[in-house]
VOROVEX-135521 format. One record per atom (N, C-alpha, C, O): x, y, z; residue in three letters. Coordinates in steps of 0.1 Angstrom, whole numbers, padded with zeros to 4 digits, always signed. Example, Ala and Ser with C-alpha at 12.3 -4.5 7.8 and 13.67 -1.06 7.14 Angstrom:
! residues 2
+0132-0057+0078ALA/+0123-0045+0078ALA/+0132-0033+0078ALA/+0142-0033+0085ALA/+0128-0022+0071SER/+0137-0011+0071SER/+0129+0000+0079SER/+0134+0011+0080SER/
***
This chain:
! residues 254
+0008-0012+0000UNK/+0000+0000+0000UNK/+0009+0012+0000UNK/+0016+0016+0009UNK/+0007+0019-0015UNK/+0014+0035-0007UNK/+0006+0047+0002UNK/-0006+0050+0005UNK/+0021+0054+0004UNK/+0017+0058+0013UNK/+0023+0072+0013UNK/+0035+0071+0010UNK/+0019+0087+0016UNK/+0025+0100+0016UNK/+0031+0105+0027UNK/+0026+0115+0033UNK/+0042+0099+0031UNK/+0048+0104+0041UNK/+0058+0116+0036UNK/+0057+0122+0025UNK/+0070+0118+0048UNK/+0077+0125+0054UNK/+0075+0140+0052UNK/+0082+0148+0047UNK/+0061+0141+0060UNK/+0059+0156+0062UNK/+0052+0154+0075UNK/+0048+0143+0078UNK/+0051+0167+0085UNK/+0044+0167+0098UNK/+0037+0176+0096UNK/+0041+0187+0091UNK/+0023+0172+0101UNK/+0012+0183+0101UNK/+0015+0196+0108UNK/+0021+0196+0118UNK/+0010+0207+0103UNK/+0009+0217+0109UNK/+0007+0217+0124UNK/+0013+0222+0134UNK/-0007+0208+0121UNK/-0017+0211+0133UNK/-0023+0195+0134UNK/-0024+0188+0123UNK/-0025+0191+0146UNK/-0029+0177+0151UNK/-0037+0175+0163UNK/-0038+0183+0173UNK/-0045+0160+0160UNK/-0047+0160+0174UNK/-0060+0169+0179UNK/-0063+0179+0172UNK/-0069+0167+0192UNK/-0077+0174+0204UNK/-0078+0188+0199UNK/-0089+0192+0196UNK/-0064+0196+0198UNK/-0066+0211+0196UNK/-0069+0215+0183UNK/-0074+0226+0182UNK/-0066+0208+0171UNK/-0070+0208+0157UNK/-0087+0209+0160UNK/-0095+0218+0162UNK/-0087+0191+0161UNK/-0099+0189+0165UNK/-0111+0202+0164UNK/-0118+0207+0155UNK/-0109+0203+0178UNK/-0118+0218+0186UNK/-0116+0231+0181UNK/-0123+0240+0187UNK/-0107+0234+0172UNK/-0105+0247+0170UNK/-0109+0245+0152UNK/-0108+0255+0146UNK/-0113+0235+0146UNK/-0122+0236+0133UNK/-0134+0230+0133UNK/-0142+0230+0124UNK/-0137+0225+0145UNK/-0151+0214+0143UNK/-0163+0226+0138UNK/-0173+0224+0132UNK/-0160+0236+0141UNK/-0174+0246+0133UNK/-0166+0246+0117UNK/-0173+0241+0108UNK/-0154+0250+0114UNK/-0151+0246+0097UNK/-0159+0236+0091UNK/-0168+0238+0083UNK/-0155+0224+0098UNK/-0154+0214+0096UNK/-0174+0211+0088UNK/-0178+0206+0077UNK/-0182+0218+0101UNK/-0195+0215+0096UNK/-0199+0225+0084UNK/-0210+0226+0078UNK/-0191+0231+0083UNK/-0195+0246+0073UNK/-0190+0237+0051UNK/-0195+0241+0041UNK/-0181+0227+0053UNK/-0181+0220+0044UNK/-0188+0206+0039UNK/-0184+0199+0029UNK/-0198+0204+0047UNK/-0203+0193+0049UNK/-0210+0190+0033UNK/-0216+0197+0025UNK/-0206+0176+0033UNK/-0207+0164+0022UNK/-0223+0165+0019UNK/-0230+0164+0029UNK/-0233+0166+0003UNK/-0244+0169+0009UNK/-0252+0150+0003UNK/-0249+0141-0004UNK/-0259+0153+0010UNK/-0267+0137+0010UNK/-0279+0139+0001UNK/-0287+0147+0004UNK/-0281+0130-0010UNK/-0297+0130-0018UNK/-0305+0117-0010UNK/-0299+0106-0011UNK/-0314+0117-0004UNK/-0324+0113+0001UNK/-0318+0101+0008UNK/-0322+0090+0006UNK/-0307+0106+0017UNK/-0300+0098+0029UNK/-0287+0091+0023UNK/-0278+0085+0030UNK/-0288+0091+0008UNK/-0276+0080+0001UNK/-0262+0086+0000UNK/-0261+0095-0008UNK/-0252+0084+0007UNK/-0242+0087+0005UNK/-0235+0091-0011UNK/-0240+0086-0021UNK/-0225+0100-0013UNK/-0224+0108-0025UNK/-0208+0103-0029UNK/-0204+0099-0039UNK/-0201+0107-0016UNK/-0187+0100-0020UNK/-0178+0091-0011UNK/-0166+0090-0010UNK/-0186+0086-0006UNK/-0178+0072+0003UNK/-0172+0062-0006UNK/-0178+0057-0016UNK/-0159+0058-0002UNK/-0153+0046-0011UNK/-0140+0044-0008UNK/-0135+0051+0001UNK/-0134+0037-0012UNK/-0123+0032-0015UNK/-0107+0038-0022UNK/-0102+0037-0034UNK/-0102+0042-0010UNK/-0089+0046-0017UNK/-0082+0039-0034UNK/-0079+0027-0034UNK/-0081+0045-0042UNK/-0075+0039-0049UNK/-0060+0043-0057UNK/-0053+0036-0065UNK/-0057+0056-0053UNK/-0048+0065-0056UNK/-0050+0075-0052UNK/-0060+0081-0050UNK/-0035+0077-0048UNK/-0030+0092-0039UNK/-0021+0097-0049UNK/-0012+0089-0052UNK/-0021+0107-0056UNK/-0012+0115-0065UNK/-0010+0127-0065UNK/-0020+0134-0068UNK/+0003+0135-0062UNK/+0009+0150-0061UNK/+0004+0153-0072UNK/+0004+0147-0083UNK/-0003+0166-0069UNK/-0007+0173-0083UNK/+0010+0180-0091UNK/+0020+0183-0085UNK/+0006+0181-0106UNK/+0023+0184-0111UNK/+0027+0192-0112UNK/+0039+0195-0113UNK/+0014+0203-0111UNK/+0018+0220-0105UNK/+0016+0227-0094UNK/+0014+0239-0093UNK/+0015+0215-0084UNK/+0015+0219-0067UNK/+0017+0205-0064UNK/+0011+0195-0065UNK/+0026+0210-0059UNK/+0038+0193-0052UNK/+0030+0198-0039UNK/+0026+0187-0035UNK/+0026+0207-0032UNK/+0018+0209-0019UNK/+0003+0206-0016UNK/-0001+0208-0005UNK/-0010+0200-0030UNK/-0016+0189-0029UNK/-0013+0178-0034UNK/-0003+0175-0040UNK/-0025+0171-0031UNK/-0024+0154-0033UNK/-0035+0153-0040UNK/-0044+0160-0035UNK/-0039+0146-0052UNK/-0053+0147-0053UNK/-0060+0131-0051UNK/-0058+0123-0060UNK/-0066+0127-0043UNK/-0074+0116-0039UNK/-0085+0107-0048UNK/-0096+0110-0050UNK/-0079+0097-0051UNK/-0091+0086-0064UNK/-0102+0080-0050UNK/-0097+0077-0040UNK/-0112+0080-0052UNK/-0118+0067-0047UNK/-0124+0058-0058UNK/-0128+0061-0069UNK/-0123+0049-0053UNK/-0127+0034-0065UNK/-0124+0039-0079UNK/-0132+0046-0086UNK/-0113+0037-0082UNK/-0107+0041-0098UNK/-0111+0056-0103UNK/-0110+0058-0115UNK/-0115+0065-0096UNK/-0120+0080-0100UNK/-0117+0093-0093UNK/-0122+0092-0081UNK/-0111+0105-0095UNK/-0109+0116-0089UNK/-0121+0117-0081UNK/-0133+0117-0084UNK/-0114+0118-0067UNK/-0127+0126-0058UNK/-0127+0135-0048UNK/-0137+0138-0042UNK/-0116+0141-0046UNK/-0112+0156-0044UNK/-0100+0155-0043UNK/-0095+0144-0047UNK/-0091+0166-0037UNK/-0078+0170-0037UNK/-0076+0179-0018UNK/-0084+0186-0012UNK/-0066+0176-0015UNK/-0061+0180+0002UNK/-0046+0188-0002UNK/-0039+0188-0013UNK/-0045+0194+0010UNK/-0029+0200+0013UNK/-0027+0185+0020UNK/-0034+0177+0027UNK/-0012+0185+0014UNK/+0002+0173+0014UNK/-0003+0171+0029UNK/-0011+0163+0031UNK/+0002+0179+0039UNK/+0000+0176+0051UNK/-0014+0168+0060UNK/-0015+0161+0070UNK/-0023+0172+0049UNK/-0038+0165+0053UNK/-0040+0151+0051UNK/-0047+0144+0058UNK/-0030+0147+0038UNK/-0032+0136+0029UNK/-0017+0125+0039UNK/-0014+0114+0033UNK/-0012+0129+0050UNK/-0003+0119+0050UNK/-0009+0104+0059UNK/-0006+0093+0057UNK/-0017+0109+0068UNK/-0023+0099+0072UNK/-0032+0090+0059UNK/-0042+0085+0063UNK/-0030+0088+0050UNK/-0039+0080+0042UNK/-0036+0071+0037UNK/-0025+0067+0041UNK/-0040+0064+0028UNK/-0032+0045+0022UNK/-0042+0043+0015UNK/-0054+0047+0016UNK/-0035+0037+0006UNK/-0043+0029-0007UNK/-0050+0020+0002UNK/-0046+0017+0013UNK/-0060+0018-0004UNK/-0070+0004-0001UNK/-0076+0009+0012UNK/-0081+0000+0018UNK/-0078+0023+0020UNK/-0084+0026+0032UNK/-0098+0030+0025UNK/-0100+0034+0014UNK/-0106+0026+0036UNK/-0122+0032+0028UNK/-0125+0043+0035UNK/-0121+0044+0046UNK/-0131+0052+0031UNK/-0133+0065+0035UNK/-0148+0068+0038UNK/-0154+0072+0028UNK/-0156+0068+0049UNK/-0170+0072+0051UNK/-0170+0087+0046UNK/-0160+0093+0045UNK/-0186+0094+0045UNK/-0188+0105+0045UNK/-0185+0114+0050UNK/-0180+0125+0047UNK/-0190+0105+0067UNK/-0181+0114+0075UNK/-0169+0116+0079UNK/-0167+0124+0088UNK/-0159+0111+0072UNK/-0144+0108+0067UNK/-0139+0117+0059UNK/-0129+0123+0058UNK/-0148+0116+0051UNK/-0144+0127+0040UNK/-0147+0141+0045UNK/-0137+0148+0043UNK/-0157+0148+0051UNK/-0165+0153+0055UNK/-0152+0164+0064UNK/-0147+0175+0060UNK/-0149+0156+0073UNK/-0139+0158+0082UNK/-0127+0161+0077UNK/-0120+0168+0085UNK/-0121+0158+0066UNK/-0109+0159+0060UNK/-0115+0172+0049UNK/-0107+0181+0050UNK/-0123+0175+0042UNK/-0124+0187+0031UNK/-0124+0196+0041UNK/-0118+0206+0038UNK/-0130+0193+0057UNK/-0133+0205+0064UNK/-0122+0211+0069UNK/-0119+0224+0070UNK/-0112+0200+0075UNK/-0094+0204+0077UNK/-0089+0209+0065UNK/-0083+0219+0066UNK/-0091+0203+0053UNK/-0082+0211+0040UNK/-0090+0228+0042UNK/-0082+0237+0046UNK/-0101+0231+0040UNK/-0106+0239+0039UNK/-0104+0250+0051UNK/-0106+0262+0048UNK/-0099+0245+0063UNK/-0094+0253+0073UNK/-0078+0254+0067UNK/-0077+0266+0064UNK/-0065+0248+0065UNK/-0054+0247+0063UNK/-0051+0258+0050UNK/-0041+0265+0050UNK/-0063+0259+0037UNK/-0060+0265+0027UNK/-0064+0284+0035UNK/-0055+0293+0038UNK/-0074+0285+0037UNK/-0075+0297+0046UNK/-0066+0303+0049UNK/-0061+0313+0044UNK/-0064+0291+0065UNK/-0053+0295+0071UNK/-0035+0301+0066UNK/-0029+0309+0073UNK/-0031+0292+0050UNK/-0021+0293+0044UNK/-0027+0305+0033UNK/-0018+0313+0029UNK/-0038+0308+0030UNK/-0037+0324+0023UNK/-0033+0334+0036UNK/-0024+0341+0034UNK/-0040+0334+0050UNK/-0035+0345+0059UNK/-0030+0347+0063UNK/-0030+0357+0070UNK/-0015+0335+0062UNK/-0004+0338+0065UNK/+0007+0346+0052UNK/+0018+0351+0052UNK/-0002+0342+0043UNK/+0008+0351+0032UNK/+0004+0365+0034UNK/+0012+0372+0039UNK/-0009+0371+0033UNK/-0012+0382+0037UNK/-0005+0389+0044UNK/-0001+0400+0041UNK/-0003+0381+0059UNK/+0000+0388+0070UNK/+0020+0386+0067UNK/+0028+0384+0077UNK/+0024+0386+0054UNK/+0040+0386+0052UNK/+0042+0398+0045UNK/+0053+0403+0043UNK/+0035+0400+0042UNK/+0036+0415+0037UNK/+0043+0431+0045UNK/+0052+0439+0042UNK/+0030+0428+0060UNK/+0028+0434+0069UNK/+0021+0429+0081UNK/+0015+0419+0081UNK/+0022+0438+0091UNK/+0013+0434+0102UNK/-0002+0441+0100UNK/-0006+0452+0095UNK/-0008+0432+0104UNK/-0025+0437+0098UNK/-0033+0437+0111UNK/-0033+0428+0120UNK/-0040+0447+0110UNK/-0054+0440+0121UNK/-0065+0432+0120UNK/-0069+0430+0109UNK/-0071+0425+0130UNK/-0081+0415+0130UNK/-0093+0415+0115UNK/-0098+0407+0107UNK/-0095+0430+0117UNK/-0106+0432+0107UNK/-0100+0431+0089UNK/-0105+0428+0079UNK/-0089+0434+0091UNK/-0081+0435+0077UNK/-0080+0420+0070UNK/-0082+0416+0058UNK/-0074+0411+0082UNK/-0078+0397+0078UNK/-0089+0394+0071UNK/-0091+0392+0059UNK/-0101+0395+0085UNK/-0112+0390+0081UNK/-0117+0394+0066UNK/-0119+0385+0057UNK/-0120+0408+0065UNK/-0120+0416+0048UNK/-0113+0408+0037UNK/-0119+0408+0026UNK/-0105+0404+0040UNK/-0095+0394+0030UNK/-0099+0384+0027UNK/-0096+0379+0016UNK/-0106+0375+0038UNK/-0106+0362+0041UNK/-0123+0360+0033UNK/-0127+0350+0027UNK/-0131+0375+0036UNK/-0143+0374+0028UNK/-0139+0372+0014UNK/-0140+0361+0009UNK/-0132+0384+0007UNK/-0131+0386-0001UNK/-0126+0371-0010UNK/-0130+0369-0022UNK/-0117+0362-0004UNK/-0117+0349-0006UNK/-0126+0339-0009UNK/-0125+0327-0012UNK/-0134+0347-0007UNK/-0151+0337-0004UNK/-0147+0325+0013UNK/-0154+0317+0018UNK/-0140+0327+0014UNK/-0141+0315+0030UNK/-0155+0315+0038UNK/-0160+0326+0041UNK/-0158+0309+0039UNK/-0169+0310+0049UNK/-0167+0315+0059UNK/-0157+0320+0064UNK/-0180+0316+0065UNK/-0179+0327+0082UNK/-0168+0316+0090UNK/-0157+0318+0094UNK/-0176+0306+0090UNK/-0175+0293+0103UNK/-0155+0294+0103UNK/-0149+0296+0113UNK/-0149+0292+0090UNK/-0137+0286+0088UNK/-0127+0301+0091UNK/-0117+0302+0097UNK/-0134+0313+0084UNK/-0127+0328+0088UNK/-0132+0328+0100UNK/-0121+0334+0104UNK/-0140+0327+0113UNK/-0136+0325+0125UNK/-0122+0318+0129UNK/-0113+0324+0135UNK/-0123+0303+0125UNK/-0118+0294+0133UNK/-0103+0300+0130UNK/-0095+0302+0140UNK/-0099+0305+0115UNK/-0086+0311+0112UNK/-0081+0326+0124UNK/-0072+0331+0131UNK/-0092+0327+0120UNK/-0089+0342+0133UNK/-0082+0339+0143UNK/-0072+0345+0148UNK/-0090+0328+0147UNK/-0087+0324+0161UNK/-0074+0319+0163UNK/-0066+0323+0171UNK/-0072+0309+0154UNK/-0061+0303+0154UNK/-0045+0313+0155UNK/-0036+0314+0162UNK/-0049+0320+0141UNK/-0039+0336+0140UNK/-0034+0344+0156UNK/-0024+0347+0162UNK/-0048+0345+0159UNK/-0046+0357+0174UNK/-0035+0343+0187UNK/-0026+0347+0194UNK/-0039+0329+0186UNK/-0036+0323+0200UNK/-0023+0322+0194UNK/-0015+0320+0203UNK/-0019+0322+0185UNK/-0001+0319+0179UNK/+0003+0332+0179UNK/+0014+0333+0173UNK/-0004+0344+0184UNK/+0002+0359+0183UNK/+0005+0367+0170UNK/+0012+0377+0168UNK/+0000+0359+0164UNK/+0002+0365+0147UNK/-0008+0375+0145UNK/-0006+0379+0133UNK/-0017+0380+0151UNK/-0028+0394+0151UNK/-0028+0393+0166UNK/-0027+0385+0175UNK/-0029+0412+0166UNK/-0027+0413+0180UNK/-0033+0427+0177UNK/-0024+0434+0174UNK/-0047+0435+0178UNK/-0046+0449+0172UNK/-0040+0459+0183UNK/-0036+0470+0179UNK/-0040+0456+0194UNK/-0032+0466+0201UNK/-0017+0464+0198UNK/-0011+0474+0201UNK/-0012+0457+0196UNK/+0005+0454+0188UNK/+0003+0464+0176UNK/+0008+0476+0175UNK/-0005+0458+0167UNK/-0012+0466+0155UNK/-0007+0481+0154UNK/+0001+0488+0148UNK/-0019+0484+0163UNK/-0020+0496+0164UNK/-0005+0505+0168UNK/-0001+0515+0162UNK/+0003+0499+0179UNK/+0016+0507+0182UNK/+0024+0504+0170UNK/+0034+0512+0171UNK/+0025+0496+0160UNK/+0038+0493+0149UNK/+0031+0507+0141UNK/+0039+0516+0139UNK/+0015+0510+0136UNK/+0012+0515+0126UNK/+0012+0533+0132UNK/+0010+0542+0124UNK/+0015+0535+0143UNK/+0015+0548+0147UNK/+0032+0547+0150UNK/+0036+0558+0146UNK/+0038+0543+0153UNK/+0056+0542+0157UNK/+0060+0544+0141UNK/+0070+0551+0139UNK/+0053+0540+0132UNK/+0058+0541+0115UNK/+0055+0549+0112UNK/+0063+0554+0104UNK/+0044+0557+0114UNK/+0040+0566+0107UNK/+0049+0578+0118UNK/+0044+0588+0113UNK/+0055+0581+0126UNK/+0059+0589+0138UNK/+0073+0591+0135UNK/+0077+0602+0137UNK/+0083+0579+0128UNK/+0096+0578+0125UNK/+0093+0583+0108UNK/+0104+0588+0104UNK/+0086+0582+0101UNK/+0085+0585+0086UNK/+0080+0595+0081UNK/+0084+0604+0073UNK/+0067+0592+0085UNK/+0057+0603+0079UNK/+0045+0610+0094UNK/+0034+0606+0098UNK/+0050+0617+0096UNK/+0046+0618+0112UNK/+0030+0627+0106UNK/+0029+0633+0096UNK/+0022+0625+0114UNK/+0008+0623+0109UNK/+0002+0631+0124UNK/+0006+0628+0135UNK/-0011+0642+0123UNK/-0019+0643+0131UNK/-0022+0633+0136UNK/-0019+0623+0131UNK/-0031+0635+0155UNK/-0039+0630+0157UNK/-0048+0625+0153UNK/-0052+0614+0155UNK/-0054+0635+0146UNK/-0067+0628+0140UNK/-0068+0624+0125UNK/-0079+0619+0122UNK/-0059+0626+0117UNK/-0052+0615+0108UNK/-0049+0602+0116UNK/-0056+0593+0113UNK/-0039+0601+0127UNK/-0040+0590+0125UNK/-0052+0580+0134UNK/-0050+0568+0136UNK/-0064+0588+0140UNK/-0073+0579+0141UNK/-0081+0582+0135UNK/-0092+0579+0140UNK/-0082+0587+0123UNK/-0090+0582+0108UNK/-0086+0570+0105UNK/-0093+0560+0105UNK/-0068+0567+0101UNK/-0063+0558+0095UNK/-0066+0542+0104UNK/-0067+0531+0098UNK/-0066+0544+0117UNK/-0067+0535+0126UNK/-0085+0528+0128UNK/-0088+0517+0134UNK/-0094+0538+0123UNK/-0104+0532+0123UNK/-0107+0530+0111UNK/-0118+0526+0108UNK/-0098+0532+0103UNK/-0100+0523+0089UNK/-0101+0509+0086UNK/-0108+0502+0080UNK/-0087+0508+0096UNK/-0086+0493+0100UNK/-0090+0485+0109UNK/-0086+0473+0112UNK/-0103+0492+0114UNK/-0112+0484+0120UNK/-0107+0483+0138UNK/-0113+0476+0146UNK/-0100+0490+0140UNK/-0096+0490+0154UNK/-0108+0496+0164UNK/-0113+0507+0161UNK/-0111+0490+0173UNK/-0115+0498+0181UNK/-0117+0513+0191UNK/-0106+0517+0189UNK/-0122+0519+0196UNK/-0120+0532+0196UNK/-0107+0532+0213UNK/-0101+0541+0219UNK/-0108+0520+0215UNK/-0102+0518+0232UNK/-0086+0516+0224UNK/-0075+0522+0223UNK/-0089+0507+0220UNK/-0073+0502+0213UNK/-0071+0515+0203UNK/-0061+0513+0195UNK/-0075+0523+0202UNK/-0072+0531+0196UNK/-0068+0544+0201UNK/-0061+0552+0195UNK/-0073+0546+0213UNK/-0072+0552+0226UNK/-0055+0552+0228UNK/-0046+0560+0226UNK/-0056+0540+0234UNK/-0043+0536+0237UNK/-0032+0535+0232UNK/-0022+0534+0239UNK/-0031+0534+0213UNK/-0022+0536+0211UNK/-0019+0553+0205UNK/-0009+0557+0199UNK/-0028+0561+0208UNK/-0023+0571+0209UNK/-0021+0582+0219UNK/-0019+0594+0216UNK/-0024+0577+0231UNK/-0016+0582+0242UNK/-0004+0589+0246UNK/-0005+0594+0257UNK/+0004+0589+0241UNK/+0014+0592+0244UNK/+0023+0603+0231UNK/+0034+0608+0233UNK/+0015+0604+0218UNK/+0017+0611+0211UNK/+0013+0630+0213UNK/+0003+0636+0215UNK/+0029+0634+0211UNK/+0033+0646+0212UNK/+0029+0655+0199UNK/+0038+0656+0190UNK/+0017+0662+0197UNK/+0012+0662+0186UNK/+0020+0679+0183UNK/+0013+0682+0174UNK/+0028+0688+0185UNK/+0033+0694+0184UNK/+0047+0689+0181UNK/+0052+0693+0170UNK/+0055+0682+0189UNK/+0068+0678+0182UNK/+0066+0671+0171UNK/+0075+0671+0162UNK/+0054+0663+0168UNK/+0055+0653+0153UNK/+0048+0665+0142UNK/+0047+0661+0130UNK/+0045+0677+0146UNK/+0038+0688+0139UNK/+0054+0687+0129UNK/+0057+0683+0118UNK/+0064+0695+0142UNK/+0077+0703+0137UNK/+0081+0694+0131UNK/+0082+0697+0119UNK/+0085+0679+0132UNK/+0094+0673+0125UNK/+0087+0668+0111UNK/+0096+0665+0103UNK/+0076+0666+0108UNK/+0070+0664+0095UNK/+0074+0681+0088UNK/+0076+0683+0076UNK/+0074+0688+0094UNK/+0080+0704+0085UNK/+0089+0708+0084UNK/+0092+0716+0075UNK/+0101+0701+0094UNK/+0116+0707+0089UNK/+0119+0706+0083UNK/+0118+0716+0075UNK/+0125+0693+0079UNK/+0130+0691+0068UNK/+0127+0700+0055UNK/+0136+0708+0051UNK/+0115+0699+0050UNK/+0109+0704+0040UNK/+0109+0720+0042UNK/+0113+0727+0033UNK/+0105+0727+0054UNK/+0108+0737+0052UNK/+0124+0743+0052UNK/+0125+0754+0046UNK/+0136+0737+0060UNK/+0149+0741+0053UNK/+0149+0737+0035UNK/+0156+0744+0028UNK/+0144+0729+0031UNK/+0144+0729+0014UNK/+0137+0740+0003UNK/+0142+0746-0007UNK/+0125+0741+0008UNK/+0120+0748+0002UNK/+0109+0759+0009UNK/+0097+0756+0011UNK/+0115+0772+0011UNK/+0103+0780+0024UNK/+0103+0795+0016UNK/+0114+0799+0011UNK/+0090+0802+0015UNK/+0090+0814+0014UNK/+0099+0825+0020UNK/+0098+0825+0032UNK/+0105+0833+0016UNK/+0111+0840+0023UNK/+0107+0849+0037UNK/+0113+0851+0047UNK/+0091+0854+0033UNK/+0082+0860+0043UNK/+0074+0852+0052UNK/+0069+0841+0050UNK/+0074+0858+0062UNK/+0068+0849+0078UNK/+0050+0848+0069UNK/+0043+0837+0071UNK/+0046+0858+0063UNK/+0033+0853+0059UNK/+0029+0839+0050UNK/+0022+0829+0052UNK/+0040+0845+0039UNK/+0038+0833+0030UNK/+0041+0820+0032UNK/+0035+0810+0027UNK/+0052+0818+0043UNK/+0058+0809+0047UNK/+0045+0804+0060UNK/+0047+0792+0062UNK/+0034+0807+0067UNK/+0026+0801+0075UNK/+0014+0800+0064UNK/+0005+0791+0065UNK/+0015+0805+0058UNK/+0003+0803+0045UNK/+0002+0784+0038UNK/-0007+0775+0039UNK/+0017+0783+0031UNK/+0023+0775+0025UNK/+0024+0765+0037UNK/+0016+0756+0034UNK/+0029+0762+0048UNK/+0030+0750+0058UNK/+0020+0748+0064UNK/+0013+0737+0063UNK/+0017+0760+0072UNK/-0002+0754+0078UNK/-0008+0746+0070UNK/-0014+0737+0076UNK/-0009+0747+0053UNK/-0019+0741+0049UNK/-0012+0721+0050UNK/-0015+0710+0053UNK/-0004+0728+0046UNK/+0004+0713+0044UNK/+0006+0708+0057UNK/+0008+0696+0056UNK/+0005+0712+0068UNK/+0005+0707+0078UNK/-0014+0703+0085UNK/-0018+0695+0093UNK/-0019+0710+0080UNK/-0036+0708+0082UNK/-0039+0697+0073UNK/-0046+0690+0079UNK/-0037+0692+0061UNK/-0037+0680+0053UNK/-0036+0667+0060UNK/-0042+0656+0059UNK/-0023+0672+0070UNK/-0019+0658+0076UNK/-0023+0655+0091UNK/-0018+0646+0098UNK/-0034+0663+0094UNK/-0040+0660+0102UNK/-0038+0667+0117UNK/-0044+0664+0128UNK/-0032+0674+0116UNK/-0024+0685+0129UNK/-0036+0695+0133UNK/-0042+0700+0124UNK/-0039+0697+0148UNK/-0047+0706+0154UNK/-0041+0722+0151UNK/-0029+0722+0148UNK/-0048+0733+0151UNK/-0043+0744+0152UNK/-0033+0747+0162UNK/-0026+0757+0159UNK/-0030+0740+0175UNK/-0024+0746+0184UNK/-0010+0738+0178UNK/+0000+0745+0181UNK/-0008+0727+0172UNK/+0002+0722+0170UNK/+0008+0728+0159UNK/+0020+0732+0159UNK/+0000+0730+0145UNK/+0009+0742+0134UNK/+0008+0746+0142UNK/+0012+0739+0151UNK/+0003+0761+0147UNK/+0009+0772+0152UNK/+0021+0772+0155UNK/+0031+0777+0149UNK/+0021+0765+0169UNK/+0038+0761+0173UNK/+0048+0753+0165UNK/+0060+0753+0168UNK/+0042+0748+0156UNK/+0057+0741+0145UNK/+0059+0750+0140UNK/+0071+0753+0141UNK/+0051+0761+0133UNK/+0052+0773+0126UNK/+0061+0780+0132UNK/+0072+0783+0126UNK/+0059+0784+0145UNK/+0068+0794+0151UNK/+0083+0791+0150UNK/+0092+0798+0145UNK/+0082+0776+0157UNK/+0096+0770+0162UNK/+0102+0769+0151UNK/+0114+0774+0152UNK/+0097+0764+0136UNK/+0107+0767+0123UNK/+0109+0778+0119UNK/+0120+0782+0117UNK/+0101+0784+0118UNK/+0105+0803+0116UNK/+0117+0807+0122UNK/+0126+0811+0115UNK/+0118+0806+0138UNK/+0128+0812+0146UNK/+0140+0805+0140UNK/+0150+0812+0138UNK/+0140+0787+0138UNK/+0151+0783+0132UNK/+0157+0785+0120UNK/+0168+0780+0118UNK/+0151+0791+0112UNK/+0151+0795+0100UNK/+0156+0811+0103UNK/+0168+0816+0101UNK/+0152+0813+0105UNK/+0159+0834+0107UNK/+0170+0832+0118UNK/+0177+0842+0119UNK/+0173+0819+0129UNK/+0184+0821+0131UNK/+0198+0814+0126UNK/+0210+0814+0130UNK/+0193+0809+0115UNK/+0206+0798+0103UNK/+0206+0814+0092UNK/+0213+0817+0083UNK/+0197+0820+0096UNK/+0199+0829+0081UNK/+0193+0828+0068UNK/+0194+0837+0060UNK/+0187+0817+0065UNK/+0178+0812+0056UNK/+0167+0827+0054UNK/+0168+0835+0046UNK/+0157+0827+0064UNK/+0147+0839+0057UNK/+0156+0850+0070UNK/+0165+0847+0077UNK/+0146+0866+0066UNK/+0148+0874+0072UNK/+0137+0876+0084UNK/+0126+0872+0084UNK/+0145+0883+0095UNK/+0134+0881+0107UNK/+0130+0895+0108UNK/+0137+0900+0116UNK/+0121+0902+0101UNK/+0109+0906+0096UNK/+0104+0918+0107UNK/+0097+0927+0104UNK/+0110+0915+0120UNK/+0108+0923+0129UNK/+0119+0930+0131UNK/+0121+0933+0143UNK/+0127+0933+0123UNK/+0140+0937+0119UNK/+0139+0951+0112UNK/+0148+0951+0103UNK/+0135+0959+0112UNK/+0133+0974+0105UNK/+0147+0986+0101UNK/+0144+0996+0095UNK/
***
């Protein structure tokens, strides 16, 4: 009898189990007036030839679905397969393919819970199986939206430093909550990230006059989301640094 070894499952066992048995019923085998549809007899296990990562499954001399490698190693020629055998195994493939689109997603970047899920629709997955993946994702620490939320405000603070309320527009884009949202912006100094989104740019390129020069930055700094009290004071603090490098004239100078 062959057989598809030397691979180890992802996931095994009790906690598999319990953490897809709702997948599991969400792919269920359908029955015409009680008679079974694909119960049978192993008859061939074969790697597909443009994904060495399924197997596709004969029963009695005929294609009758296809699993991830890992699903398919428990199996053997000549094993008979009930409904609910089958049933059980499309529902683990069906959790494993899921699960292996949201970890590509989530290699991109770090994402939040809701960004998944959005994806996972968009996949067509079912509710039952985009739960069970959720779940699975969050207890292995792979979504975490309060993590989330501190990487996506720390990036935007080192790069492109962003109002407060820019960045909880951006944060409830992503579906964060208003608590976890709270919290990761606590601690943001919305006046120092005012000035440093403006220096730079204003030693490059600044009006010579204190008018035209708060004209030209306020706006550009109101785009990005900055309260009035925060331009104001970026405004000032680059002005002064600017008329004291020599760059513009300080105006109050007659």
């Amino acid at each position: 009898m062959s057989h598809i070894g030397g691979m180890t499952p992802l996931m095994s066992g009790d906690g598999l189990r319990k953490e897809i048995a709702v997948a599991t019923a969400a792919t269920a085998i359908s029955f015409l007036g009680g008679t079974p549809t694909m119960a049978g007899t192993i008859t061939a296990l074969k790697f597909q030839k443009k994904n060495k990562e399924r197997v596709n499954v004969y029963l009695d001399g005929r294609y009758a679905f296809s699993l991830a490698a890992i699903e398919a190693v428990p199996l053997r020629r000549g094993q008979w397969l009930s409904d609910r055998e089958i049933e059980d195994l499309l529902g683990r493939d069906s959790f494993q393919r899921a699960y292996d689109r949201a970890l590509r997603f989530l290699s991109y970047r770090p994402r939040s819970e809701a960004e998944v899920r959005r994806y996972l629709q968009r996949q067509k997955v079912p509710p039952s199986i985009e739960t069970a993946v959720v779940e699975r994702l969050t207890s292995a620490g792979l979504l975490d939206d309060q993590a989330f939320a501190r990487y996506w405000v720390e990036n935007r603070e080192n790069f492109n430093p962003r109002g407060r309320g820019a960045l909880q527009y951006e944060l409830r884009q992503k579906g964060l909550s208003e608590e976890t949202l709270a919290l990761a912006l606590e601690d943001i100094d919305e006046e120092d990230s005012a000035y440093r989104a403006l220096i730079s740019r204003a030693h490059r390129m600044s009006p010579p006059d204190h008018r035209s020069f708060c004209q030209k930055w306020g706006s550009f700094l109101r785009r990005r989301g900055f309260s009035y009290e925060a331009i104001h004071a970026a405004l000032e603090r680059t002005w002064r640094e600017l008329v004291e490098e020599g760059q513009v004239r300080d105006e109050t100078e007659r």
